[in-house]
PDB file with one MODEL, atoms N, CA, C and O in Angstrom:
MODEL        1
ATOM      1  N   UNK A   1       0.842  -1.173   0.000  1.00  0.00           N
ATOM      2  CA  UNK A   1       0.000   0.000   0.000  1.00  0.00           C
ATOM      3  C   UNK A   1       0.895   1.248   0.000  1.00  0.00           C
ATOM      4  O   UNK A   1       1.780   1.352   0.850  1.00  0.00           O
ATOM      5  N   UNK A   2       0.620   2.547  -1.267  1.00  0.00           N
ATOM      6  CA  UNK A   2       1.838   3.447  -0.775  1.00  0.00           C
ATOM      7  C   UNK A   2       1.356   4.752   0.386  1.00  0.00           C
ATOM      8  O   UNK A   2       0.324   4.911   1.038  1.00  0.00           O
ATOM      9  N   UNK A   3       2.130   5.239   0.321  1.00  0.00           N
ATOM     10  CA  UNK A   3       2.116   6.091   1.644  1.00  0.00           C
ATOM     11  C   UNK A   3       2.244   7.581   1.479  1.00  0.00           C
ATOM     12  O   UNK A   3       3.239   7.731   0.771  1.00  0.00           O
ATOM     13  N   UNK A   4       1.813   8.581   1.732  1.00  0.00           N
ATOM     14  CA  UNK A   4       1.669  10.102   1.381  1.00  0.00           C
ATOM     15  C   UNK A   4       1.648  10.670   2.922  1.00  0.00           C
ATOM     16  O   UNK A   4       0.823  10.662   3.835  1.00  0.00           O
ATOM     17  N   UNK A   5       3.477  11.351   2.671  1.00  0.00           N
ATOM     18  CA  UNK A   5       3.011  11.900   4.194  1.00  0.00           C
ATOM     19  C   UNK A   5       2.978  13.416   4.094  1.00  0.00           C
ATOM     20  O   UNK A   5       3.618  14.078   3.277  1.00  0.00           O
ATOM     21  N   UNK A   6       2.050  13.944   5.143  1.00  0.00           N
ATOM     22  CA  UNK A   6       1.537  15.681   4.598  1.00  0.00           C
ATOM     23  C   UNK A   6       2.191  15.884   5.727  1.00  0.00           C
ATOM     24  O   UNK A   6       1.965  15.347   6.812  1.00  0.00           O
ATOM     25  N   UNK A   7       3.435  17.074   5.330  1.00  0.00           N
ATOM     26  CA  UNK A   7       3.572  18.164   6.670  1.00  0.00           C
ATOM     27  C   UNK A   7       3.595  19.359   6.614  1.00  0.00           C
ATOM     28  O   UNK A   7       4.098  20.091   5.762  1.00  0.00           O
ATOM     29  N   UNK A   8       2.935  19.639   7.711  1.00  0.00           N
ATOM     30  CA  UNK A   8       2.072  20.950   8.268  1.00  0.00           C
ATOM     31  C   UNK A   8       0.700  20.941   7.913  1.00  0.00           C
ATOM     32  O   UNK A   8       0.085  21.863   7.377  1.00  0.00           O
ATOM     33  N   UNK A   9       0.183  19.619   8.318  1.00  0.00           N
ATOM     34  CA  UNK A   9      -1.447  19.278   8.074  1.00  0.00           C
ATOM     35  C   UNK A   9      -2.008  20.334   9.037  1.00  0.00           C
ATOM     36  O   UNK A   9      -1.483  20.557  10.128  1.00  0.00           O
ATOM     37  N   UNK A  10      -3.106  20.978   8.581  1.00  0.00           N
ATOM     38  CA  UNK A  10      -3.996  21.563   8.909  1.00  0.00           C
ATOM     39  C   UNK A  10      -5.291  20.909   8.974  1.00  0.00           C
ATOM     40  O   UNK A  10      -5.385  19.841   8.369  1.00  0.00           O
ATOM     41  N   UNK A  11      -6.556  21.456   9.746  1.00  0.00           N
ATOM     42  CA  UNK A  11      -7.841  20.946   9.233  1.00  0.00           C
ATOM     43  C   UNK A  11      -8.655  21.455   7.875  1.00  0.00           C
ATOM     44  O   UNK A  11      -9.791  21.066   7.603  1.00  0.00           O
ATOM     45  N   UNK A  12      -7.989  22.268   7.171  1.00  0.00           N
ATOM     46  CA  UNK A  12      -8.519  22.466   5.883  1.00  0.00           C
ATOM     47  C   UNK A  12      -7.565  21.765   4.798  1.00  0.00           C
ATOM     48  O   UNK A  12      -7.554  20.581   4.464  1.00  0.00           O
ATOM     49  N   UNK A  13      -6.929  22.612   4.434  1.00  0.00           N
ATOM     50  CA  UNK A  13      -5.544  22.165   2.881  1.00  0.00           C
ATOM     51  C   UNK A  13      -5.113  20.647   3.598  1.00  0.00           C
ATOM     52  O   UNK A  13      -5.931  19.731   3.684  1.00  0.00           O
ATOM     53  N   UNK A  14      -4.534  20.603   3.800  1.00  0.00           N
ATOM     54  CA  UNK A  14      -4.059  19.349   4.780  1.00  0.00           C
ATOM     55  C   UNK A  14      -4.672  18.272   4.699  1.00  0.00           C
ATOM     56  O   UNK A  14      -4.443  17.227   4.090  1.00  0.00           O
ATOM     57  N   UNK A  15      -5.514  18.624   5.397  1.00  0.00           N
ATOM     58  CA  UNK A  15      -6.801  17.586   6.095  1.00  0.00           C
ATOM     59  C   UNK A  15      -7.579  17.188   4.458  1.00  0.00           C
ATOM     60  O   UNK A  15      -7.742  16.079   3.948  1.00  0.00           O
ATOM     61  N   UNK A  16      -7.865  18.239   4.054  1.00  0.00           N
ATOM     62  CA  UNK A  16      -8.871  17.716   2.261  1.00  0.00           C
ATOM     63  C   UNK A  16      -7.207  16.961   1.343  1.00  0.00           C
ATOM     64  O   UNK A  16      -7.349  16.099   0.476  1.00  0.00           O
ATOM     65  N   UNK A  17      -6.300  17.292   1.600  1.00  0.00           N
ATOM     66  CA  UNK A  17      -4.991  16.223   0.395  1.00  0.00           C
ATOM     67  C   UNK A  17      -5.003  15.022   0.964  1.00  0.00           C
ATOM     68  O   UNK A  17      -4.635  14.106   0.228  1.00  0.00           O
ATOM     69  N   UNK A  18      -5.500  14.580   2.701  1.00  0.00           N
ATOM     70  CA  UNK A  18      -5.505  13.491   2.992  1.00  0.00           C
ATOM     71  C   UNK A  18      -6.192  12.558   2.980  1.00  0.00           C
ATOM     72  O   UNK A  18      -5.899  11.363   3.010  1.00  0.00           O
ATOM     73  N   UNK A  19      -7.823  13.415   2.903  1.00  0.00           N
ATOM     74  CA  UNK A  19      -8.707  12.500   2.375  1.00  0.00           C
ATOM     75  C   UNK A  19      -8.868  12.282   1.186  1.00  0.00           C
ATOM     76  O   UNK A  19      -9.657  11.413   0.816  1.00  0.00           O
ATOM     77  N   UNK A  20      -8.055  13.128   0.205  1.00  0.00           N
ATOM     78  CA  UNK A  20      -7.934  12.614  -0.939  1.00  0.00           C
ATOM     79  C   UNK A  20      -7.744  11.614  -1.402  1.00  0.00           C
ATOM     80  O   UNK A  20      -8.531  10.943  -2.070  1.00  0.00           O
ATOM     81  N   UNK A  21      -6.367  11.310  -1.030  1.00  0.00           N
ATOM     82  CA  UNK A  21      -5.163  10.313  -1.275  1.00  0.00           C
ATOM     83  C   UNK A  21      -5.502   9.016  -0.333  1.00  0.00           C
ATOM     84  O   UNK A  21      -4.937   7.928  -0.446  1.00  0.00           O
ATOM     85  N   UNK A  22      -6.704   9.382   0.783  1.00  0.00           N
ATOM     86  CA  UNK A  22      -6.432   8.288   1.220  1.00  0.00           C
ATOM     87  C   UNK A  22      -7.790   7.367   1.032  1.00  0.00           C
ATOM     88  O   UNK A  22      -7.816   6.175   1.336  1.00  0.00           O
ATOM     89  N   UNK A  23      -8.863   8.055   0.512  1.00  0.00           N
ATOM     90  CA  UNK A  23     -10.065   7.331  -0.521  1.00  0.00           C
ATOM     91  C   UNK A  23      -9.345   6.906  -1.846  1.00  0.00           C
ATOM     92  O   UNK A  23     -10.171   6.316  -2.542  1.00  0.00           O
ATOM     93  N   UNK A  24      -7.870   6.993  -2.593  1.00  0.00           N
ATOM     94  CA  UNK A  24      -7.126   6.219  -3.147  1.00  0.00           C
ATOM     95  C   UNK A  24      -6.471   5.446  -3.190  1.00  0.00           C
ATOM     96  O   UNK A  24      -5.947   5.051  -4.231  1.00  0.00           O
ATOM     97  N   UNK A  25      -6.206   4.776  -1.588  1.00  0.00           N
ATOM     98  CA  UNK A  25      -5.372   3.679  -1.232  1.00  0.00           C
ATOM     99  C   UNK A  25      -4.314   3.941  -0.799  1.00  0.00           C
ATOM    100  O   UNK A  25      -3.372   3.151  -0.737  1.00  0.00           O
ATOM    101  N   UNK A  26      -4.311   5.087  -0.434  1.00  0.00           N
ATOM    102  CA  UNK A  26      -2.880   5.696   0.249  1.00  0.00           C
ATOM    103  C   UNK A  26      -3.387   5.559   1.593  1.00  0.00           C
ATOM    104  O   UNK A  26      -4.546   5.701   1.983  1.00  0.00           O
ATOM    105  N   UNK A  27      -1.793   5.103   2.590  1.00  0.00           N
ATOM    106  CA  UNK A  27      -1.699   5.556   3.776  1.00  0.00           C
ATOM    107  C   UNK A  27      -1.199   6.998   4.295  1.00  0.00           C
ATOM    108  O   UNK A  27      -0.153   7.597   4.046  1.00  0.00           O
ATOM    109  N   UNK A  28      -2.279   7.347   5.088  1.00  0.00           N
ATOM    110  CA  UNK A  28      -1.750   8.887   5.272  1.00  0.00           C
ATOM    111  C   UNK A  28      -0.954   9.041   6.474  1.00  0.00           C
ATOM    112  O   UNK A  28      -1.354   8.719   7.593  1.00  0.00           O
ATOM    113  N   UNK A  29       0.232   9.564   6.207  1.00  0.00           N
ATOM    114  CA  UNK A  29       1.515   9.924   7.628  1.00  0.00           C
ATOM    115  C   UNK A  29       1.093  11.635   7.796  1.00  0.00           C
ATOM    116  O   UNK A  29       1.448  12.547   7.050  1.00  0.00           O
ATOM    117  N   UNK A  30       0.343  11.712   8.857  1.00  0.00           N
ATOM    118  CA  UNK A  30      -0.136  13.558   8.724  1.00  0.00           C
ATOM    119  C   UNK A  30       1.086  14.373  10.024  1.00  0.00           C
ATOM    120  O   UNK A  30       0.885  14.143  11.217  1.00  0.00           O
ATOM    121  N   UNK A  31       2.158  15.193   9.633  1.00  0.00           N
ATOM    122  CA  UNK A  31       2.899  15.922  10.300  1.00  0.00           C
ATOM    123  C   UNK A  31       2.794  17.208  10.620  1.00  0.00           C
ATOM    124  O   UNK A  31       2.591  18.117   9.815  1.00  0.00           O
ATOM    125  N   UNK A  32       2.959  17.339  12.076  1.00  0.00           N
ATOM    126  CA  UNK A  32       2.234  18.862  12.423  1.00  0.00           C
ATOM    127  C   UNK A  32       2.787  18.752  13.354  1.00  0.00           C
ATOM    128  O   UNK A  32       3.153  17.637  13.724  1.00  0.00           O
ATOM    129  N   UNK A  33       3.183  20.460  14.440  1.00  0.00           N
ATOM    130  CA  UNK A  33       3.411  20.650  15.319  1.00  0.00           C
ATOM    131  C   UNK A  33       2.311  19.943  16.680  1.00  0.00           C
ATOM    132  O   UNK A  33       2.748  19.432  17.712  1.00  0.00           O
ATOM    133  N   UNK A  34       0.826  20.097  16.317  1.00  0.00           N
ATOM    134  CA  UNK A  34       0.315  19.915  17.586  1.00  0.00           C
ATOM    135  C   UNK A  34      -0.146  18.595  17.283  1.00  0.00           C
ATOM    136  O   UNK A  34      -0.127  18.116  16.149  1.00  0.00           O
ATOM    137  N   UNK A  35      -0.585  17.980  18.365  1.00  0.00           N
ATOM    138  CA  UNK A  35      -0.313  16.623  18.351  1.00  0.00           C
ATOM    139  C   UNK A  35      -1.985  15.935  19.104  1.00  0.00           C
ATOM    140  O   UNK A  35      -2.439  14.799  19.241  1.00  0.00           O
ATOM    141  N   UNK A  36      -2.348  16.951  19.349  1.00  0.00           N
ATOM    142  CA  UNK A  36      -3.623  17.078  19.410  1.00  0.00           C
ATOM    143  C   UNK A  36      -4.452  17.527  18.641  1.00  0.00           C
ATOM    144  O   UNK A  36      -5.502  16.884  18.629  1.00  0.00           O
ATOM    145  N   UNK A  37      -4.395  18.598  17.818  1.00  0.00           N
ATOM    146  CA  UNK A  37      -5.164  18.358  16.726  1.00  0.00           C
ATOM    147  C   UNK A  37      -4.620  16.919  15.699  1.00  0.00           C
ATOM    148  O   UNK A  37      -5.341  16.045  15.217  1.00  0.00           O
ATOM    149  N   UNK A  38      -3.311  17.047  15.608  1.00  0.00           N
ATOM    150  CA  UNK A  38      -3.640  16.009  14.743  1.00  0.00           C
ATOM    151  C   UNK A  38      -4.023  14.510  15.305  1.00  0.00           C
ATOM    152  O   UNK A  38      -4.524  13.878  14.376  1.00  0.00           O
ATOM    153  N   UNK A  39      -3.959  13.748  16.476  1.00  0.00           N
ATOM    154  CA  UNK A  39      -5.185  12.792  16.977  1.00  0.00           C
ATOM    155  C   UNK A  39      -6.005  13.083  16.629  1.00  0.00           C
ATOM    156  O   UNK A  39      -6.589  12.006  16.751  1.00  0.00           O
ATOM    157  N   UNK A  40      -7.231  14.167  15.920  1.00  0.00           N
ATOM    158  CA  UNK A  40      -8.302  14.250  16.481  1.00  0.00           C
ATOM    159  C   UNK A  40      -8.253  14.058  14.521  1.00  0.00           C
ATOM    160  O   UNK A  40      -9.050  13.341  13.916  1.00  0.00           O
ATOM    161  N   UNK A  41      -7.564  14.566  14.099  1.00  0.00           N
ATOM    162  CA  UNK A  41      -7.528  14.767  11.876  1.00  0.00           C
ATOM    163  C   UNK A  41      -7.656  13.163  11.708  1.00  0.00           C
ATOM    164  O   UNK A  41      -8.408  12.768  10.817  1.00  0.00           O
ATOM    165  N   UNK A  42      -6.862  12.058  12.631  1.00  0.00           N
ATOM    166  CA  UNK A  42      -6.630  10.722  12.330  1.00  0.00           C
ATOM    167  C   UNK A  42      -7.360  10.354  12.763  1.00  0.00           C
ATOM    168  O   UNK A  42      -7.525   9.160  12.515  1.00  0.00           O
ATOM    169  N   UNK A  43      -8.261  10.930  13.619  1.00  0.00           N
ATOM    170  CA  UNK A  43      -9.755  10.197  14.009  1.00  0.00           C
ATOM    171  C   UNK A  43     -10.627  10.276  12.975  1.00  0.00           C
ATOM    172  O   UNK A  43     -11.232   9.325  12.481  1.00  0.00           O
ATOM    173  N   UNK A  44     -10.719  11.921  12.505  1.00  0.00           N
ATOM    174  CA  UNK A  44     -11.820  11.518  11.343  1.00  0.00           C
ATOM    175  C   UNK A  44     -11.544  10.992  10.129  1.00  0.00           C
ATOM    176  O   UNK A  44     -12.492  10.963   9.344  1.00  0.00           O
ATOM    177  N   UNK A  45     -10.694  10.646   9.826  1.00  0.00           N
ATOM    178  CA  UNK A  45      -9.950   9.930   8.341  1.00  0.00           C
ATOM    179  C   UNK A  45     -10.408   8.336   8.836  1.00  0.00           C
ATOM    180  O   UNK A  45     -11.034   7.671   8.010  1.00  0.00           O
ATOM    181  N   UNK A  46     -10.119   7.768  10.082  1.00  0.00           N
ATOM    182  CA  UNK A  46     -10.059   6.649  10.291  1.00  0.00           C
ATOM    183  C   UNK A  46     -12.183   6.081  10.282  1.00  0.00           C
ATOM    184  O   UNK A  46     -12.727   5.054   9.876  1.00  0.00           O
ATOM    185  N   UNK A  47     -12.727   7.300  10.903  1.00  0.00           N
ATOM    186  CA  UNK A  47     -14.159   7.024  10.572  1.00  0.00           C
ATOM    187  C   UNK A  47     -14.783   7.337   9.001  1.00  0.00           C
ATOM    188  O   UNK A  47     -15.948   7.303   8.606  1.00  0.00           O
ATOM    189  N   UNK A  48     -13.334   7.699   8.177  1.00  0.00           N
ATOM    190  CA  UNK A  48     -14.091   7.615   6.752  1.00  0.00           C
ATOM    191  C   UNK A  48     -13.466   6.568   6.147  1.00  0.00           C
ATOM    192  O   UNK A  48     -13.455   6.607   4.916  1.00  0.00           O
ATOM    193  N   UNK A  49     -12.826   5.433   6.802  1.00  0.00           N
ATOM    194  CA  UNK A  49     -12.183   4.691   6.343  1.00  0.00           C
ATOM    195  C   UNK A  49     -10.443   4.501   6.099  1.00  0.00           C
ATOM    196  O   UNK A  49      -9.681   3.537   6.169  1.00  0.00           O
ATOM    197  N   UNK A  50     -10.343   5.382   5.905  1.00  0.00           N
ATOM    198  CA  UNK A  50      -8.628   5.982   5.925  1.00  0.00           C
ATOM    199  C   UNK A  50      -7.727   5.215   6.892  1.00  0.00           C
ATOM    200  O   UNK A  50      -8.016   5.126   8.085  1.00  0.00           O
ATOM    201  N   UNK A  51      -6.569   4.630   6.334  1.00  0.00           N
ATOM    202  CA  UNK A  51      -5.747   4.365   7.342  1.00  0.00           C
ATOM    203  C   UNK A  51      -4.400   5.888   7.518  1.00  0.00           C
ATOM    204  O   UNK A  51      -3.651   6.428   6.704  1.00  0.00           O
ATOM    205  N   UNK A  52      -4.614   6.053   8.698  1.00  0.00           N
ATOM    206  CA  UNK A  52      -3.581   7.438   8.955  1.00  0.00           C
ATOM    207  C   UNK A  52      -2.968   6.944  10.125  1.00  0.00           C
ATOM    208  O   UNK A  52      -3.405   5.983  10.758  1.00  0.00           O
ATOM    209  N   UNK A  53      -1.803   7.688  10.465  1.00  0.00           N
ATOM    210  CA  UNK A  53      -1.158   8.229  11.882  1.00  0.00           C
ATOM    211  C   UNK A  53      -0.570   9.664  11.819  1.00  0.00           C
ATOM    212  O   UNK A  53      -0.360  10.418  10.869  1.00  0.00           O
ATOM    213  N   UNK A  54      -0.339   9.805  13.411  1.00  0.00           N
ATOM    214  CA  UNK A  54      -0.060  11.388  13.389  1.00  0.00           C
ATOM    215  C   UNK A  54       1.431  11.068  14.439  1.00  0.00           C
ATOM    216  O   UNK A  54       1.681  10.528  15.517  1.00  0.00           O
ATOM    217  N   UNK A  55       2.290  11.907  13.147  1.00  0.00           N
ATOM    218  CA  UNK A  55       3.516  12.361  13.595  1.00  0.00           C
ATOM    219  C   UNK A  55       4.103  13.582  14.037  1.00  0.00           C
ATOM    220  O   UNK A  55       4.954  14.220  13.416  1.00  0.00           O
ATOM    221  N   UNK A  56       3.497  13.939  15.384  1.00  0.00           N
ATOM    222  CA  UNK A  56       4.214  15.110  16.036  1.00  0.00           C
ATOM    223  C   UNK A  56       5.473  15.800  15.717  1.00  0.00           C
ATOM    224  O   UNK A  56       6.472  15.117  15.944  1.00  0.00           O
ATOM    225  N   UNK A  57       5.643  16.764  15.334  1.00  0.00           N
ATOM    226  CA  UNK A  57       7.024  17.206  14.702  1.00  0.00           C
ATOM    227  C   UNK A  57       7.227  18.595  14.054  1.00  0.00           C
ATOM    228  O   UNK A  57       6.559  18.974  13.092  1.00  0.00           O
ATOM    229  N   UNK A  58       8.266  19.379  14.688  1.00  0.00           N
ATOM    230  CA  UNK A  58       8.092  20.659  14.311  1.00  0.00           C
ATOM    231  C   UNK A  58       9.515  20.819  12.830  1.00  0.00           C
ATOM    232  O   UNK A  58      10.672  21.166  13.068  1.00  0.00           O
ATOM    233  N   UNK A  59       9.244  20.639  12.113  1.00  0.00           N
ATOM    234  CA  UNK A  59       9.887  20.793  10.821  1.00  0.00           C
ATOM    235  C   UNK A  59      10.385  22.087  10.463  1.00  0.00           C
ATOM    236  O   UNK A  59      11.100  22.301   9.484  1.00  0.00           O
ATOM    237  N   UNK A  60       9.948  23.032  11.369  1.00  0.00           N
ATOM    238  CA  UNK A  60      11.098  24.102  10.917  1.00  0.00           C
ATOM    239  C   UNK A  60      12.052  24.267  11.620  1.00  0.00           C
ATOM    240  O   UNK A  60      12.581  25.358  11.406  1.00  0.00           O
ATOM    241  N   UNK A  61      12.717  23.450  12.673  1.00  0.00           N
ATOM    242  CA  UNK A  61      13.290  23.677  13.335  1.00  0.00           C
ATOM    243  C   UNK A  61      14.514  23.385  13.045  1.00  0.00           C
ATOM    244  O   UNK A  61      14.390  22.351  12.388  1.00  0.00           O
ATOM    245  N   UNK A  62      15.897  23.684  13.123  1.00  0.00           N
ATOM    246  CA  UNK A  62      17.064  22.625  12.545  1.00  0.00           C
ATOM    247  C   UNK A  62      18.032  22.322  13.497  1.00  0.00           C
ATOM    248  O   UNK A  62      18.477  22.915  14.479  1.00  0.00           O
ATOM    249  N   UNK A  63      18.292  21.039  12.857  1.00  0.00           N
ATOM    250  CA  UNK A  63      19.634  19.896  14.525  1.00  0.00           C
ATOM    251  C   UNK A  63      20.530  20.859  14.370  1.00  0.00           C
ATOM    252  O   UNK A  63      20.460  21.669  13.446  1.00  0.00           O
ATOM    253  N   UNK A  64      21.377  20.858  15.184  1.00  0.00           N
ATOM    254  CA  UNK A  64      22.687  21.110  14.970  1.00  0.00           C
ATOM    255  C   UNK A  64      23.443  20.462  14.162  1.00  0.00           C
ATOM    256  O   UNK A  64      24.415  21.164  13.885  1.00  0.00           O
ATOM    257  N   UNK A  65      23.476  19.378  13.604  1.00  0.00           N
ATOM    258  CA  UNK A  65      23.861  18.594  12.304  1.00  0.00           C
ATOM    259  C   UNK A  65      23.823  19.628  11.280  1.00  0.00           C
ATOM    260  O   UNK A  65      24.747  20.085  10.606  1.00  0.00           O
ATOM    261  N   UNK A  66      22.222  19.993  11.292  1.00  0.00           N
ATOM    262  CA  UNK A  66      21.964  20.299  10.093  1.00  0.00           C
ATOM    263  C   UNK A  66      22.740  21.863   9.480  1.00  0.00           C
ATOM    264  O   UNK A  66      23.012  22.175   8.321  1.00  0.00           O
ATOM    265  N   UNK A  67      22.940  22.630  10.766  1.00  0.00           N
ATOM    266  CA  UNK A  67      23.664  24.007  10.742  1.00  0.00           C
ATOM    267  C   UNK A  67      25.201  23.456  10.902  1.00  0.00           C
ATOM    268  O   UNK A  67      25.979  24.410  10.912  1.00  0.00           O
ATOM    269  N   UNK A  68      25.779  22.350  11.015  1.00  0.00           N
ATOM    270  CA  UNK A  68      27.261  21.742  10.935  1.00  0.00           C
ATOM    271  C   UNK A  68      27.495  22.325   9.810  1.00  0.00           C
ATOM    272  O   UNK A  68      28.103  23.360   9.539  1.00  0.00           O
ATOM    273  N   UNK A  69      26.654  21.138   8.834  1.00  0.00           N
ATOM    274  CA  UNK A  69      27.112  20.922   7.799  1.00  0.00           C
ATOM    275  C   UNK A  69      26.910  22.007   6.508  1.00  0.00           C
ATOM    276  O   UNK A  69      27.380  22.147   5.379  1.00  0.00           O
ATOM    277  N   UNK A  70      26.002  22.627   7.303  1.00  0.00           N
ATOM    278  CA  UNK A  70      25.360  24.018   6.299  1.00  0.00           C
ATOM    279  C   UNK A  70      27.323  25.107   6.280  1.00  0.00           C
ATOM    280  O   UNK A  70      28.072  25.522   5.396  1.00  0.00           O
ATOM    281  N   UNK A  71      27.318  25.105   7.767  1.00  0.00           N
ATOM    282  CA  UNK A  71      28.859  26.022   7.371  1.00  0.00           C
ATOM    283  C   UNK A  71      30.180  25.340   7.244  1.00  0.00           C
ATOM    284  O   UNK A  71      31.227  25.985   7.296  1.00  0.00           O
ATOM    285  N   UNK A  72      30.148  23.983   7.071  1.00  0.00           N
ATOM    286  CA  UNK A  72      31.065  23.721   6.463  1.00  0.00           C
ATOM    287  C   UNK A  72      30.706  23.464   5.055  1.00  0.00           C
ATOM    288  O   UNK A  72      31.519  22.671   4.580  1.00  0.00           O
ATOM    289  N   UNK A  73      29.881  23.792   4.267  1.00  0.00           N
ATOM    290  CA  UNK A  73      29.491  24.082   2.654  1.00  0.00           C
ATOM    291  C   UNK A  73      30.012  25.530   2.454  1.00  0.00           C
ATOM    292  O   UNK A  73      30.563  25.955   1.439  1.00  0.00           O
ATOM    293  N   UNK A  74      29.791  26.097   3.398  1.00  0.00           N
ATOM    294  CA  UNK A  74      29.757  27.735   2.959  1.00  0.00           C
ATOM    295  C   UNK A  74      31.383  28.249   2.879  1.00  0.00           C
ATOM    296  O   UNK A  74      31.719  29.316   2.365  1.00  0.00           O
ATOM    297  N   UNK A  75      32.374  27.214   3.530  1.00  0.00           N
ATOM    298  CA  UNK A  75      33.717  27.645   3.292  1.00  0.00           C
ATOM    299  C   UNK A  75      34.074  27.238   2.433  1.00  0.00           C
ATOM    300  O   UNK A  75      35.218  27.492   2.058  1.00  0.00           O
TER     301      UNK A  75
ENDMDL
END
């Protein structure tokens, strides 16, 4: 089964690409900061049939890895 994961699901834009994709046989991976709304987005996907989960996660944030390696590019 393939898999479509949305991040920065909302209950509008978000929430309508997931029920899209997932009345197509997609599993939906929905990523968002709050973690409570999104339990509540994978509740209603799952009462329209949808298989989803919700991955808590703030994506704008960056590791320190990620700013490593950013300035050792820049020299």
């Amino acid at each position: 089964m393939p898999t479509i994961a949305i991040v920065g699901v909302g209950p509008s834009l978000g929430f309508s690409i997931a029920k899209v994709f997932g009345s197509q046989g997609f599993t939906v991976a929905l990523i968002s900061r709050n973690k409570t709304k999104l339990d509540h987005l994978v509740g209603e996907l799952a009462g329209l049939g949808i298989a989803a989960a919700a991955f808590p996660a703030d994506v704008s944030r960056r590791t320190r890895r990620d700013l490593r390696g950013r300035r050792s590019n820049q020299r």
